[in-house]
VOZA-147059 format. One record per residue (C-alpha): residue number from 1; x, y, z. Coordinates in Angstrom, 3 decimals. Layout:
# residues N
NUM:X:Y:Z
...
# end
This chain:
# residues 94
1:0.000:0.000:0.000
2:1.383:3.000:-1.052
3:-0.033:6.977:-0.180
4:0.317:10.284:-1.836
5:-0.224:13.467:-0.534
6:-3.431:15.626:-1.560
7:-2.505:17.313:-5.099
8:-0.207:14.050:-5.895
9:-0.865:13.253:-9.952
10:-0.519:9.069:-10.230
11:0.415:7.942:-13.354
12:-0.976:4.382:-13.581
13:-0.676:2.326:-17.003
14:-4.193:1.374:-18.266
15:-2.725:-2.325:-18.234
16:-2.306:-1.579:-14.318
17:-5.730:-0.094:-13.953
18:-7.409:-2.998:-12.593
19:-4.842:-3.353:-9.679
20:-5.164:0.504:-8.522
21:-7.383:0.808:-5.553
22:-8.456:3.926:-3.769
23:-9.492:4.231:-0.088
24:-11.591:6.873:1.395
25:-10.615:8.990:4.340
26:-11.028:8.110:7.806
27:-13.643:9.871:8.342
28:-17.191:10.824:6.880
29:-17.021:13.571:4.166
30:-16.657:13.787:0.660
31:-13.176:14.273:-1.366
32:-13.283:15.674:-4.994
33:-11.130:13.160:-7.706
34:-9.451:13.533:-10.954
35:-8.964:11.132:-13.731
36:-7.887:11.641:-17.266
37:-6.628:9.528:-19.799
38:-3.086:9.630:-22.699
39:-3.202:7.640:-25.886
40:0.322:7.872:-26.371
41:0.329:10.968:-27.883
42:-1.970:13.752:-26.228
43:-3.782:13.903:-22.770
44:-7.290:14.035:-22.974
45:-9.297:16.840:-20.717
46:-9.331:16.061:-16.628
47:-12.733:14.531:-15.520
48:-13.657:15.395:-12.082
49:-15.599:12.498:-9.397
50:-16.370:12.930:-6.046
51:-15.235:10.229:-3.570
52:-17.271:9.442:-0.434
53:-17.039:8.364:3.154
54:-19.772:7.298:4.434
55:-20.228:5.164:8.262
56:-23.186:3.716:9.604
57:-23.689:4.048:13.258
58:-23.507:0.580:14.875
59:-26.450:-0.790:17.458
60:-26.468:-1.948:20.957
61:-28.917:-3.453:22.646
62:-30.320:-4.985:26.150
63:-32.965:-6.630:27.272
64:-34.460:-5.465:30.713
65:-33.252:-8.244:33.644
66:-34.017:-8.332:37.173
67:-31.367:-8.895:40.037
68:-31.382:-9.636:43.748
69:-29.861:-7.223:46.199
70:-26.321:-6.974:46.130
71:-26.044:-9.514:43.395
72:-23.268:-8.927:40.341
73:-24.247:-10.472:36.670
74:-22.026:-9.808:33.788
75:-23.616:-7.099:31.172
76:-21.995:-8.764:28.288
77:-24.585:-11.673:28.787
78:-27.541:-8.994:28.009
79:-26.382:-7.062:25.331
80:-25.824:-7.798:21.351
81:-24.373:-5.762:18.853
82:-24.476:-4.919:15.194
83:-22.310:-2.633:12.491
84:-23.696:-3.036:9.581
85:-21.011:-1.909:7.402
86:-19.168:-4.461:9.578
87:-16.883:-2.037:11.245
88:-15.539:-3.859:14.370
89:-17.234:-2.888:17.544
90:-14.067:-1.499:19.878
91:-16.861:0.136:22.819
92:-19.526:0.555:24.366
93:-20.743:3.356:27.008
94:-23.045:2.514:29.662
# end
């Protein structure tokens, strides 16, 4: 994996195309793109795309339990979650 800075033109042979990959930011947002393409002799007009980030919030849920006084129970027994861009879930706040 390889990363240019913002402004960076790639030259990438159109026998290479199909290997280039492009990753959004980190973060939600939108980034504008350029392509354009040479037939050996001239370069053809830039094309502009937009490029964009998008995340789904994940869920958590819990059912309602009841307890004795004083006793302990482990929360991870009532709660599931779900990402469903299948982003790994790293927390929870309670």
């Amino acid at each position: 994996m390889r990363i240019w800075a913002s402004g960076t033109t790639i030259d990438v042979s159109a026998a290479d195309l199909g290997n280039f990959w492009l990753r959004t930011g980190a973060t939600t947002g939108s980034e504008t793109m350029y392509v354009r393409a040479f037939d050996g002799t001239a370069w053809g007009n830039w094309d502009s795309f937009t490029l964009t980030s998008t995340n789904i919030a994940p869920t958590a849920t819990a059912n309602d339990h009841t307890l004795n006084a004083a006793e302990w129970a482990k929360l991870v027994n009532w709660t599931t979650s779900f990402d469903a861009d299948g982003d790994v879930i790293t927390k929870y706040q309670i």
